[in-house]
C-alpha positions in Angstrom: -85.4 71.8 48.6 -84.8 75.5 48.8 -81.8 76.7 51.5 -83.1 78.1 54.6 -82.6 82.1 54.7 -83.0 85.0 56.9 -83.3 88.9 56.4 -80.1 90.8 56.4 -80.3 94.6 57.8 -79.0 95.7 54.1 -81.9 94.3 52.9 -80.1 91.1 51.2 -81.2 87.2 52.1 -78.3 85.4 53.8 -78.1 81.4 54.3 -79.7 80.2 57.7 -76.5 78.7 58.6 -75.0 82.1 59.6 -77.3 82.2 62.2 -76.6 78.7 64.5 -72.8 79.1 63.2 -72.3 81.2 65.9 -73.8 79.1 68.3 -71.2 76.1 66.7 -68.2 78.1 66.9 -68.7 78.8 70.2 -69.5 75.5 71.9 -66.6 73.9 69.4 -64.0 76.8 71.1 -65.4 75.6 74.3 -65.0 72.1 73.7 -61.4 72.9 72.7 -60.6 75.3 75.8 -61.6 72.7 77.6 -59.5 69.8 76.0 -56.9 72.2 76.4 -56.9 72.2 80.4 -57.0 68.3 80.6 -54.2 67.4 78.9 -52.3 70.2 80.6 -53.5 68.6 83.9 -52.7 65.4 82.5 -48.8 66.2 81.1 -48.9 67.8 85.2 -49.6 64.4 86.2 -47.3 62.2 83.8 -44.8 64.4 85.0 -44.8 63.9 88.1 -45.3 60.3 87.6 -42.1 60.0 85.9 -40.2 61.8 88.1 -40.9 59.7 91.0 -39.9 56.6 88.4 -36.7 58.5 87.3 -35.4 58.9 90.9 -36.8 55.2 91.8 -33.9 54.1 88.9 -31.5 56.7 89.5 -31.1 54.9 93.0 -31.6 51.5 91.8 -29.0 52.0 89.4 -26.4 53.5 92.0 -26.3 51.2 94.6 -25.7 49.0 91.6 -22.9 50.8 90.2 -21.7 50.9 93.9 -21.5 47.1 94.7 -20.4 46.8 91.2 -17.2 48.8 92.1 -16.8 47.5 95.6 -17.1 43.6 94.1 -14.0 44.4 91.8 -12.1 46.2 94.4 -12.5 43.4 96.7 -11.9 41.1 94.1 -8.4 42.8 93.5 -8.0 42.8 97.1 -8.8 39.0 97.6 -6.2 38.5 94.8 -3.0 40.4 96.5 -3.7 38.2 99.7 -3.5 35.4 97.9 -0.9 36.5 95.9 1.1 37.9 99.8 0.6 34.1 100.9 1.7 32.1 97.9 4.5 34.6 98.1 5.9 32.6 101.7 5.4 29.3 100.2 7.1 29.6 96.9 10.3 28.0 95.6 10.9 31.1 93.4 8.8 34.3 94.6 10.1 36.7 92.1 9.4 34.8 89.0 5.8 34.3 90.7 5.4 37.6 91.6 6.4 38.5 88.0 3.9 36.1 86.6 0.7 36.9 88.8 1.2 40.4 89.2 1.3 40.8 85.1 -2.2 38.2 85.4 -3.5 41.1 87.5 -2.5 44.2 85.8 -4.2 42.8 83.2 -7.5 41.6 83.8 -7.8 44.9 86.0 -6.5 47.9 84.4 -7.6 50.3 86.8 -4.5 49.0 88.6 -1.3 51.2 87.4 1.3 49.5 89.2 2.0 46.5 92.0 5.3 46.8 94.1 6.5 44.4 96.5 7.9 46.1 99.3 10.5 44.4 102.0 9.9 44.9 106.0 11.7 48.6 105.9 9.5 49.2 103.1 11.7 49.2 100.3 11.0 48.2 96.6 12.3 44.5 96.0 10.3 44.1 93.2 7.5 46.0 90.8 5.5 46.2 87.9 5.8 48.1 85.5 8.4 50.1 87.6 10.1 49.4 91.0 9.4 53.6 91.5 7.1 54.6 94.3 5.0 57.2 93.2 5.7 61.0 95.0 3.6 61.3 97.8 3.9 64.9 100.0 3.6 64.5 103.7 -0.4 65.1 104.9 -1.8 67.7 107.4 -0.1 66.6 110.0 3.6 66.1 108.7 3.2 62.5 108.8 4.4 60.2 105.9 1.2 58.4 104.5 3.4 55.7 102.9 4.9 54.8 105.8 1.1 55.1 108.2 -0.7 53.2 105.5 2.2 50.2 105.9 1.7 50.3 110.0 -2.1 49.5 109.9 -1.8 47.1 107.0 1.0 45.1 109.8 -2.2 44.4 111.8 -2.6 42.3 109.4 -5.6 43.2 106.9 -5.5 45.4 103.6 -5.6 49.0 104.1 -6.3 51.6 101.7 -5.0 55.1 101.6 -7.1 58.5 100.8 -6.7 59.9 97.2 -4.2 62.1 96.0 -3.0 63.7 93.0 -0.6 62.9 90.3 0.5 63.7 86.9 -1.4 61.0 85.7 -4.9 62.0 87.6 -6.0 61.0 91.3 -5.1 57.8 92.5 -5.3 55.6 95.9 -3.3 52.9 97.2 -3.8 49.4 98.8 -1.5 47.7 101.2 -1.9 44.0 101.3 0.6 42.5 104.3 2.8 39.3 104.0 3.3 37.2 107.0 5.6 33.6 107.0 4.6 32.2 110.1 3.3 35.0 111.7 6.1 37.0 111.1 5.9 40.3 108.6 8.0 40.3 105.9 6.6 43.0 103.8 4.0 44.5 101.9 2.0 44.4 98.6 1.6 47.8 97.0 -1.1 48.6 94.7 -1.5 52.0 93.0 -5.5 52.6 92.0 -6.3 55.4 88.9 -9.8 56.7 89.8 -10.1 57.3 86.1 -9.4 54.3 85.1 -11.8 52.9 87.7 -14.7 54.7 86.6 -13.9 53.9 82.8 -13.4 50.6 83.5 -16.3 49.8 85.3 -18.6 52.3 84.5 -20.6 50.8 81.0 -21.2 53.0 78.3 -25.2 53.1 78.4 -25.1 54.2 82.2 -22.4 57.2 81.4 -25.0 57.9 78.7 -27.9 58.3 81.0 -25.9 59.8 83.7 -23.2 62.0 85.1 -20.8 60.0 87.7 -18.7 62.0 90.2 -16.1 60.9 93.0 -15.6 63.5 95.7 -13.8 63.5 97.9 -15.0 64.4 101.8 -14.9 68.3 101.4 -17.4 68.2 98.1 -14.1 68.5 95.4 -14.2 66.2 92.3 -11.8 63.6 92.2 -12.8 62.3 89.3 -15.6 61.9 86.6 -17.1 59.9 83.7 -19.7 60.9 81.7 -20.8 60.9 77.8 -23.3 64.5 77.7 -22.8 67.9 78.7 -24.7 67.6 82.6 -25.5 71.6 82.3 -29.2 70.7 83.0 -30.1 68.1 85.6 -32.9 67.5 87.7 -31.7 64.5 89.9 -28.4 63.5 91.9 -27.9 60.7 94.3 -24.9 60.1 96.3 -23.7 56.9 98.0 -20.5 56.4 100.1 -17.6 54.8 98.3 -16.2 52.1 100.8 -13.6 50.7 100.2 -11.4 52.7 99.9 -13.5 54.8 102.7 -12.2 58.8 103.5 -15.3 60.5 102.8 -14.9 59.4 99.5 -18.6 59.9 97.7 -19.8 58.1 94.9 -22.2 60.7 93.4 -24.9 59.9 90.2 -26.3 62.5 88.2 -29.6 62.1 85.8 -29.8 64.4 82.7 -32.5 65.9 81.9 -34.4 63.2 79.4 -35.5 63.5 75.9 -38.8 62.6 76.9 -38.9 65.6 79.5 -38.0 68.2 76.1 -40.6 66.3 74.2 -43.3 66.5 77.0 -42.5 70.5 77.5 -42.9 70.9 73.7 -45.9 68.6 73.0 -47.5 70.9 75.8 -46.5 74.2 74.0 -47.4 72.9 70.3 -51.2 71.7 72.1 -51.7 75.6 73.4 -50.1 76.9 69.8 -52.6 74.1 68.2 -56.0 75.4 70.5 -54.7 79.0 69.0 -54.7 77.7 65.5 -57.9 75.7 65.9 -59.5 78.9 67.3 -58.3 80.6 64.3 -58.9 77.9 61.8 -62.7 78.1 62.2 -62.3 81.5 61.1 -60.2 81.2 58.0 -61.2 77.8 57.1 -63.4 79.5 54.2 -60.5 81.4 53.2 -58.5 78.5 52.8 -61.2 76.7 50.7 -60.9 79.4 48.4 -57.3 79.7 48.2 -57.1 76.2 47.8 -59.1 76.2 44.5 -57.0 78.9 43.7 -54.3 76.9 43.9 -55.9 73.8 42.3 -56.8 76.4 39.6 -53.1 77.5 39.2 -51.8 73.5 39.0 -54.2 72.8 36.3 -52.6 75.5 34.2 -49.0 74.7 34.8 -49.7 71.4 34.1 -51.9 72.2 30.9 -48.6 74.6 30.3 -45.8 71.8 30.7 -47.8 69.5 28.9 -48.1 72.1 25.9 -44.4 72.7 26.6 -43.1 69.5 26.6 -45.6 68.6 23.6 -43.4 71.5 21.9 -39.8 69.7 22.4 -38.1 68.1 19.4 -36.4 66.3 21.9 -37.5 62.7 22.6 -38.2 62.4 27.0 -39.1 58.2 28.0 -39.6 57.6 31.3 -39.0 54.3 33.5 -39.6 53.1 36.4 -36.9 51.0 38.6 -37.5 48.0 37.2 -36.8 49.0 33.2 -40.7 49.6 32.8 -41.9 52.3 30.1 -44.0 54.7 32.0 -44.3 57.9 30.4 -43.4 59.1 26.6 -43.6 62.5 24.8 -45.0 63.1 21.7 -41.8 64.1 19.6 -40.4 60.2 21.1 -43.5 58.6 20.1 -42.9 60.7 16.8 -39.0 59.5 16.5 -40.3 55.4 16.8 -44.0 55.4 15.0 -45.4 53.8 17.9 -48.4 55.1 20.1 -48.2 55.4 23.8 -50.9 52.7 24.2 -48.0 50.6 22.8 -45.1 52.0 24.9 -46.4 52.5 28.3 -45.9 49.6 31.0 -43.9 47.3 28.7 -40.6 46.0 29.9 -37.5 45.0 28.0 -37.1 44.0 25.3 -38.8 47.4 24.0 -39.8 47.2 20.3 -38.0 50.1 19.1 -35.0 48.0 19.6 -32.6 47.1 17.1 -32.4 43.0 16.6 -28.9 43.4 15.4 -28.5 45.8 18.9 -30.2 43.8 20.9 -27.1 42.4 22.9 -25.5 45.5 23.3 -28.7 47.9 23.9 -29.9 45.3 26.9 -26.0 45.7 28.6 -26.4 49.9 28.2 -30.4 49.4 29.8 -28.9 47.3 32.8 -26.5 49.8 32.9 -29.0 52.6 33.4 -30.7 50.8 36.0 -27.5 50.4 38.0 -26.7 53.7 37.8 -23.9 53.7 35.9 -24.9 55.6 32.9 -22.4 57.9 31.1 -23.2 61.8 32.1 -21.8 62.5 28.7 -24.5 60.5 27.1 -24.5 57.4 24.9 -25.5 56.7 21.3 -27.2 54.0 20.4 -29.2 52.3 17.0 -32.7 52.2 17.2 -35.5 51.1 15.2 -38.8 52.6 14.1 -42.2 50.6 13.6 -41.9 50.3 10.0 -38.5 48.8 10.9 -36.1 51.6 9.3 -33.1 52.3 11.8 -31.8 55.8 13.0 -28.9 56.6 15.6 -29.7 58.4 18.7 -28.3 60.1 21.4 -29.4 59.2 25.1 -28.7 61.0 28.0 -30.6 59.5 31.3 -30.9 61.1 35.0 -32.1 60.1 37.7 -36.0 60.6 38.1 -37.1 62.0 42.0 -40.5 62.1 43.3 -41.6 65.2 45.6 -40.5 63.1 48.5 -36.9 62.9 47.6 -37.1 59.5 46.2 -35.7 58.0 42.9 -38.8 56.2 41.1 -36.9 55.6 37.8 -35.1 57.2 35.3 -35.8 59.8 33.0 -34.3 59.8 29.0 -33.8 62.9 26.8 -33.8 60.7 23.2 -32.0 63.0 20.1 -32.0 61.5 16.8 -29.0 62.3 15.5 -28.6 60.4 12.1 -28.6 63.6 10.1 -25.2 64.8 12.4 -23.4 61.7 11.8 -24.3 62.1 8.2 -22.9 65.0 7.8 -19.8 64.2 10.4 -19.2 61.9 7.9 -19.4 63.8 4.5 -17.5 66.5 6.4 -14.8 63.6 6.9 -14.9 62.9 3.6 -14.0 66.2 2.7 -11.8 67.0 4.7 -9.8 63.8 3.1 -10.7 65.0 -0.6 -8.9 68.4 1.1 -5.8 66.7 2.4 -5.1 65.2 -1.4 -5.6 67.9 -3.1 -3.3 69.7 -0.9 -0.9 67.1 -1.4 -1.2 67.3 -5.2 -0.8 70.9 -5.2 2.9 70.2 -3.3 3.6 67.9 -5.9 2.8 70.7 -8.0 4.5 73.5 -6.5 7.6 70.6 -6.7 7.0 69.5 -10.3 9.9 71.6 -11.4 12.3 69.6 -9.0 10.9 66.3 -8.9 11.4 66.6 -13.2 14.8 67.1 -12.7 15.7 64.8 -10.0 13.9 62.6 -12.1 15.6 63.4 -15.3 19.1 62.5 -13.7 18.8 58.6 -14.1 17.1 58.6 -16.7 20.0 60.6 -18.5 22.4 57.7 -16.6 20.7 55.3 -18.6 20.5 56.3 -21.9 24.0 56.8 -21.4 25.0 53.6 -19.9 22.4 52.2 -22.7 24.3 53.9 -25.5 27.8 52.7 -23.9 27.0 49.6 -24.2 25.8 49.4 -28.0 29.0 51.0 -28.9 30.9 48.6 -27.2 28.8 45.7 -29.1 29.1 47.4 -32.1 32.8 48.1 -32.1 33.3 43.8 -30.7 36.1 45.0 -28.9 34.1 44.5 -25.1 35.1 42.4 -22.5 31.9 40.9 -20.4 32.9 42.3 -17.1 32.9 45.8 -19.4 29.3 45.1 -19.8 28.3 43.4 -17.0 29.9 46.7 -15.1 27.6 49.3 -17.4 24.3 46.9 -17.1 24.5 47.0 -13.1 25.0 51.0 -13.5 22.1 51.2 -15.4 19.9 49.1 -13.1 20.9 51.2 -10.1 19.9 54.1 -12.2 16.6 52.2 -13.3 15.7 51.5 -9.6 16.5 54.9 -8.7 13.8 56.2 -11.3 11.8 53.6 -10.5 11.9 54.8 -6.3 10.7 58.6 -7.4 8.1 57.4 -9.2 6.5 55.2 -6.5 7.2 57.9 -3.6 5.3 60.5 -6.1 2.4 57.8 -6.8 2.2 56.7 -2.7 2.3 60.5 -2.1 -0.6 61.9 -4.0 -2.9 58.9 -4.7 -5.7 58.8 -2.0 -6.2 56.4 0.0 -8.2 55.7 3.5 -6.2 56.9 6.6 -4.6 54.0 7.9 -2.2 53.7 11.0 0.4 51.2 10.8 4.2 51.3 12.9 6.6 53.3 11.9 9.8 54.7 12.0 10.0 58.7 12.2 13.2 58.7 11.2 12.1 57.3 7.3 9.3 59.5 7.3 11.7 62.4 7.4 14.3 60.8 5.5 11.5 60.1 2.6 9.9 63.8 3.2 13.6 65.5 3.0 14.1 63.0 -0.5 11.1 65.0 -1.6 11.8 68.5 -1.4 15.5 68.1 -1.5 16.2 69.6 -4.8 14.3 72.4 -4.1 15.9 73.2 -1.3 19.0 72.7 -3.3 17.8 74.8 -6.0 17.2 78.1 -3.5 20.4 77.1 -1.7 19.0 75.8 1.9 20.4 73.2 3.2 18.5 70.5 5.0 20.3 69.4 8.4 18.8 65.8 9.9 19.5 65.5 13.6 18.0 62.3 14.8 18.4 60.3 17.9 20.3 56.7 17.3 17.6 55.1 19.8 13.5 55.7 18.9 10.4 53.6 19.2 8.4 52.8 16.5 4.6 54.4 16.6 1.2 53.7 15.1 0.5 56.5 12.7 -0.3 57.3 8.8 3.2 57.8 7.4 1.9 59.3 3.9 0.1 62.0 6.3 3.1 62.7 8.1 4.8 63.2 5.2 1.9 65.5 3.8 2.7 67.5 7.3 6.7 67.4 7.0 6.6 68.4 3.5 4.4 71.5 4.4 6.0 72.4 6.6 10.1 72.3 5.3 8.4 74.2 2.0 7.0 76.9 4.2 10.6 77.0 5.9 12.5 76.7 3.1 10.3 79.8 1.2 10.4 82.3 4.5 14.6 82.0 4.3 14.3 83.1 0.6 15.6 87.0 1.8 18.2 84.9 4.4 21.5 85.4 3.3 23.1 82.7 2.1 25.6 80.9 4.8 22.5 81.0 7.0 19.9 79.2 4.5 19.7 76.0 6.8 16.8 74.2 7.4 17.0 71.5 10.7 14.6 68.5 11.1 15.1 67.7 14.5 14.0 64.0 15.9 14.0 63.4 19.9 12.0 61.4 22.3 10.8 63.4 25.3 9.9 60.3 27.2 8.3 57.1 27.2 5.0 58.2 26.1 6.4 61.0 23.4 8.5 61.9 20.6 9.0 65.8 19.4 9.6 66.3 15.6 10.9 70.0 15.5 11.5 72.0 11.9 13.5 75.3 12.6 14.4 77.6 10.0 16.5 81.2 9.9 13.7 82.9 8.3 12.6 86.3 9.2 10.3 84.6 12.0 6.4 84.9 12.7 5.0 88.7 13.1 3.2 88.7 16.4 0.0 90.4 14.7 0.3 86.8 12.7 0.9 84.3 15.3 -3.4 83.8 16.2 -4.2 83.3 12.8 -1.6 81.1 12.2 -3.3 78.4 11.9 -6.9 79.8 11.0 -8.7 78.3 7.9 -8.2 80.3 4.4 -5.5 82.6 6.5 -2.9 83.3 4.5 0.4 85.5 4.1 0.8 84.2 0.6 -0.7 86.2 -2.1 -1.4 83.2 -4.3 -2.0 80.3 -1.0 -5.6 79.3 0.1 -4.7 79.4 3.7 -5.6 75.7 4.5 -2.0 74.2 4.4 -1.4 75.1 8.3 -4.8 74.0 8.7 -4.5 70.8 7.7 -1.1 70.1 8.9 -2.9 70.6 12.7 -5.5 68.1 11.6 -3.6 65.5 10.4 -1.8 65.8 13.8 -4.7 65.9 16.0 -6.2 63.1 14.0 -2.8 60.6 15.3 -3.7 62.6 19.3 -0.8 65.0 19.0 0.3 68.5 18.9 1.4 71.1 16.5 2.6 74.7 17.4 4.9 77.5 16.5 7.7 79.3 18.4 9.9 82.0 17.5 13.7 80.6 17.0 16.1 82.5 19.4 18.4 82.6 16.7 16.2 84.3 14.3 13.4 82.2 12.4 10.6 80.4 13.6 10.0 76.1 15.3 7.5 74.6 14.5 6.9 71.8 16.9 5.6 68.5 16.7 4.6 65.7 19.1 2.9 62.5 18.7 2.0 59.8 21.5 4.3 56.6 21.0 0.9 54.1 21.8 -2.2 56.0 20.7 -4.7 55.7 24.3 
C-alpha cells in the first residue's frame, strides 16, 4: 500500500499527512490551552481551600498553646499556696521552704527565683538568692513591689506586668500567707518570659510558627521561633491571662512548603504548555538528532572497544558480590581462558593459584570490603595450561551513570618478566659488592702481606729458639713452655688475618644478624691499619661506652667502613703530617638511631663535585670505576639508613652514617 500524496506548488509530491497535521497540531494546542486554564482554576481553588484549613489550625493550635501555658501557670500558682499554707503549719518552715521551693524550681524552670518575704516585705528566705530583683518605680511614681504585695493581702495571687532585666523580660507572682487569718508575708515568684515560651512552647509548633508576647502597646516582650518569619500570610492573637496587662499571646504561620511548591508547579505547567507547543514543532528535529546521537554512541563505543582491545594491560570486572562480569582481551590473553569461561563465575576463579588459594580469597574479600591497597597488590596466578606468572592488581571502585558503585574494576599487569630481572639485577648488584671488596683487598695486599708476615716471622723465630735450646740440652721446661705459648699467640694471630681476609671477600647471601658497631669498626680499622700506618694517618676511635646492638650485615658494613677510611686516608695524602688523622666517630642519636661519622683533614669535597658524589661510574680517580660511593649508599639503604657528605669545619670532609637500631 502506496503513501497517500498531494501536489506541492514546486511541482514535487509531499506525504498526505502534511495536509491533516495542521488540522492535529491545532486541535492538540487547543486541547493543551485548555488543560492549561483548569488546572490554573484548580491550583486557584486548592489554594484557597488550604488557606481556610491553615487559619482553621493556626487557631486550633493557639488556643491550645494558650491553655497550655495558663494550665502550668496555674499549676505553679496552686503550688505557692500550698506551699504559703504548709508554711503556718510547719515545725521547721525554713528547711521546708528550702526543700519545696528547690522541688519547684525544678520541675518549672521558667521560674528564676522564689523569695519568702516577711509582713514589711523583707527577704527571710530565697532561692537561689535572697536579692530582689531592681524594679524602677511605674508611671505614676508608685513602687510596683510594694502595690503588687497590697492586692495579694486580699488574699489571692497577684501577678505583676512585665518588665525588663538583664536577663530578659520577666513578671512576678505574689502568693499571700495567712496563720489564722492573720498575714504574715508573701511568696515571691520571679517568671522569665523566655524561659516560659521555651519551656512550653514544643519544638514542632516553633517550627510551624512564629510566637510573640506583647505587651498592651504592640512591643515584643518576647519570642520563640525556629525559621526566619520574613514571609507570613497568617497571625492570630489571644490574650495572655494570667498574668493579664494587655499582655497578648500572638501566633504567626510561615508561609508553607506546599504554598512554594503549588506557586512553582503552576509556573513549570505554563513553561510545560510553552514547551508542548514547541515540542510539536521540533519533535522531528529531535528524532533526527537523536539518531545522530545514537549514531555517535555506536562509534565511541566501537572506538573504546577497539581501544581497550589495544591495551596490554589486563581490565576484569566484578560485580558486588565477587562475580566476573566483564574481561578484556589482553586478560583473557594473560590466563588462556575464553570469556564464555570467565564471565558470571564466582570465587574460586580458575586462574587461581591452588598453592594461593588461601591468601588470594583474604585479598578478594578484601576488595569487596573496600579495603584494597591504592598502591596495588601482587599476586601468583595461574594460566589454563596451569603455568604460574606474578601480577600486579590495582582495583577501583566501578560507578554506574547514576552514581552508584556496581562492583569493582581490576587493571591486571603481568609482571614476571620485572621481577625477573629485579632479581638478576639483585644478583648483580651482589656479584658488584664482592668484587669491590676483592679489589680493597687488593688495593691492601701490600699491607695485609706485611701485617701478615709479622707472626709468621715470630714463629719461625720462637720455632728456631726452641730447637736450639733442645739441641744445646741445656733448657729448662718453663724456657720452653714460655717460647711454645709465644709462638701460639703468634699462630692465632696469623690465623685471625687470615679468617677476617677469607670472611671479607668470600661471597655470601646478605644476612642480618645483631651486632655491635663498635667491632665492626674495630675489625674494619684492623684492616686498613697498616696502611694507614704506612702513609702516616693515624686512626682515632671515639666510641660511646653505652650502644645497642642492631640487626645488620656486619661484612657489608665493613665493605662500607673500609671504603670509606681508604678514601679518607688517600685524600690526606698532600696533608701535612701532624694533621694526617683519620676519626671514626660512634654515637647514638636516640632510641631509634646510631650515627657512624668518618672525618678526615683532607683537602675537602669541590662543590662542582658534591652532586656527583655519589653517581654511578663518577670518579675523581684516574684509575677508579666510580662505583665504590655507589655501593657504599646501597649497602646502607639496603639496612633502611643514610649515607651523606659534609664539608669538615676544620678542613676535610664527614661522611655520615646512620642506621635504624630495629629495622621497621
Amino acid at each position: 500500500m502506496q503513501d497517500a500524496t498531494i501536489p506541492a506548488q514546486n511541482g514535487r509530491r509531499r506525504p498526505a499527512f502534511v495536509k491533516w497535521s495542521h488540522w492535529y497540531l491545532s486541535i492538540l494546542k487547543g486541547a493543551v490551552g485548555l488543560l492549561l486554564i483548569l488546572l490554573i482554576a484548580l491550583l486557584w481553588l486548592l489554594r484557597q481551600n488550604e488557606i481556610d484549613e491553615q487559619r482553621s489550625t493556626l487557631i486550633a493550635d493557639v488556643l491550645w498553646l494558650e491553655q497550655s501555658l495558663r494550665f502550668h501557670l496555674e499549676g505553679n500558682s496552686e503550688q505557692l499556696r500550698q506551699l504559703a499554707l504548709d508554711l503556718t503549719r510547719a515545725k521547721d518552715p525554713p528547711a521546708l521552704f528550702a526543700l519545696r521551693t528547690r522541688y519547684i524550681l525544678v520541675n518549672s524552670p521558667e521560674l528564676q527565683q522564689i523569695l519568702w518575704l516577711d509582713e514589711v516585705a523583707d527577704p527571710v528566705h530565697g532561692i537561689p538568692t535572697r536579692s530582689l530583683p531592681r524594679r524602677g518605680r511605674d508611671a505614676s511614681g508608685d513602687n510596683p513591689l510594694r502595690r503588687s504585695i497590697e492586692m495579694a493581702r486580699l488574699g489571692k495571687p497577684v501577678y505583676s506586668d512585665a518588665y525588663p532585666t538583664t536577663a530578659g523580660m520577666q513578671f512576678d507572682i505574689f502568693v499571700p500567707i495567712f496563720d489564722d487569718g492573720h498575714y504574715r508575708g508573701t511568696l515571691f515568684g520571679v517568671y522569665s518570659l523566655s524561659s516560659l515560651l521555651k519551656q512550653y512552647v514544643p519544638w514542632w509548633f516553633a517550627e510551624k510558627y512564629q510566637v510573640h508576647i506583647l505587651d498592651g502597646n504592640g512591643s515584643l516582650l518576647a519570642s520563640k521561633s525556629k525559621v526566619d518569619a520574613a514571609s507570613t500570610t497568617l497571625s492570630y492573637p489571644v490574650i495572655l491571662d494570667p498574668p493579664g496587662y494587655g499582655m497578648v499571646l500572638q501566633v504567626t504561620a510561615y508561609r508553607g512548603a506546599d504554598n512554594l511548591a503549588q506557586t512553582l508547579i503552576a509556573a513549570l505547567i505554563i513553561v510545560l504548555a510553552a514547551a508542548v507547543f514547541w515540542s510539536l514543532w521540533a519533535v522531528r528535529g529531535l528524532i533526527q538528532r537523536r539518531l545522530q546521537a545514537e549514531q555517535a554512541l555506536r562509534s565511541e563505543y566501537a572506538f573504546r572497544k577497539a581501544m581497550e582491545d589495544s591495551l596490554m594491560v589486563g581490565m576484569r570486572a566484578r560485580d558486588l558480590d565477587g562475580r566476573v562480569s566483564y574481561v578484556n582481551p589482553a586478560f583473557l590473553k594473560m590466563v588462556g581462558f575464553s570469556a564464555e569461561e570467565l564471565i558470571g563465575i564466582a570465587p574460586p576463579m580458575p586462574y587461581w593459584a591452588p598453592e594461593e588459594m588461601e591468601r588470594t580469597l583474604q585479598l578478594h574479600n578484601e576488595v569487596l570490603e573496600g579495603k584494597a591497597p591504592p598502591e596495588g597488590f601482587e599476586i601468583r596466578l595461574m594460566r589454563k595450561d596451569g603455568s604460574r606468572f606474578d601480577a600486579l592488581v590495582y582495583e577501583a571502585p566501578l560507578i554506574d551513570a547514576d552514581g552508584e558503585q556496581t562492583g569493582w574494576m581490576a587493571s591486571i599487569i603481568d609482571v614476571t618478566a620485572r621481577k625477573h630481572a629485579e632479581e638478576l639485577a639483585q644478583q648483580q648488584q651482589e656479584k658488584l659488592q664482592v668484587t669491590a671488596r676483592l679489589v680493597t683487598m687488593g688495593e691492601m695486599a701490600s699491607t695485609l702481606a706485611h701485617e701478615l708476615n709479622q707472626p709468621l716471622a715470630a714463629i719461625t723465630s720462637y720455632n728456631a729458639g726452641c730447637l736450639n735450646k733442645l739441641e744445646s740440652g741445656n733448657f729448662t721446661t718453663a724456657q720452653l713452655k714460655d717460647a711454645l705459648g709465644k709462638l701460639a699467640i703468634q699462630a692465632q694471630r696469623a690465623g685471625h688475618i687470615i679468617r677476617r681476609v677469607h670472611d671479607f671477600v668470600r661471597k655470601s647471601e646478605p644476612k642480618r644478624v645483631p651486632c655491635d658497631l663498635a667491632e665492626v669498626i674495630d675489625d674494619s680499622v684492623g684492616f686498613i691499619d697498616g696502611a694507614a700506618k704506612a702513609r702516616g694517618v693515624r686512626i682515632v676511635r671515639e666510641i660511646q661506652g653505652m650502644r645497642p646492638e642492631l640487626m645488620a650485615d656486619p661484612v657489608m658494613l665493613e665493605q662500607v667502613l673500609l671504603n670509606l677510611m681508604r678514601n679518607g686516608i688517600e685524600a690526606m695524602r698532600h696533608t701535612p703530617s701532624e694533621q694526617r688523622r683519620l676519626t671514626i666517630k660512634l654515637s647514638q642519636l636516640d632510641s631509634q638511631q646510631m650515627e657512624i661519622r668518618v672525618i678526615d683533614r683532607g683537602p675537602g669535597i669541590p662543590p662542582e663535585v658534591e652532586d656527583k658524589l655519589f653517581t654511578p661510574l663518577f670518579s675523581t680517580k684516574a684509575e677508579g670505576m666510580g662505583m665504590g660511593l655507589n655501593i657504599c649508599r646501597s649497602i646502607i639503604e639496603f639496612h633502611h639508613g643514610r649515607l651523606w657528605a659534609e664539608a669538615n669545619p676544620e678542613g676535610g670532609s664527614i661522611f655520615f652514617i646512620t642506621l635504624p637500631v630495629v629495622l621497621q
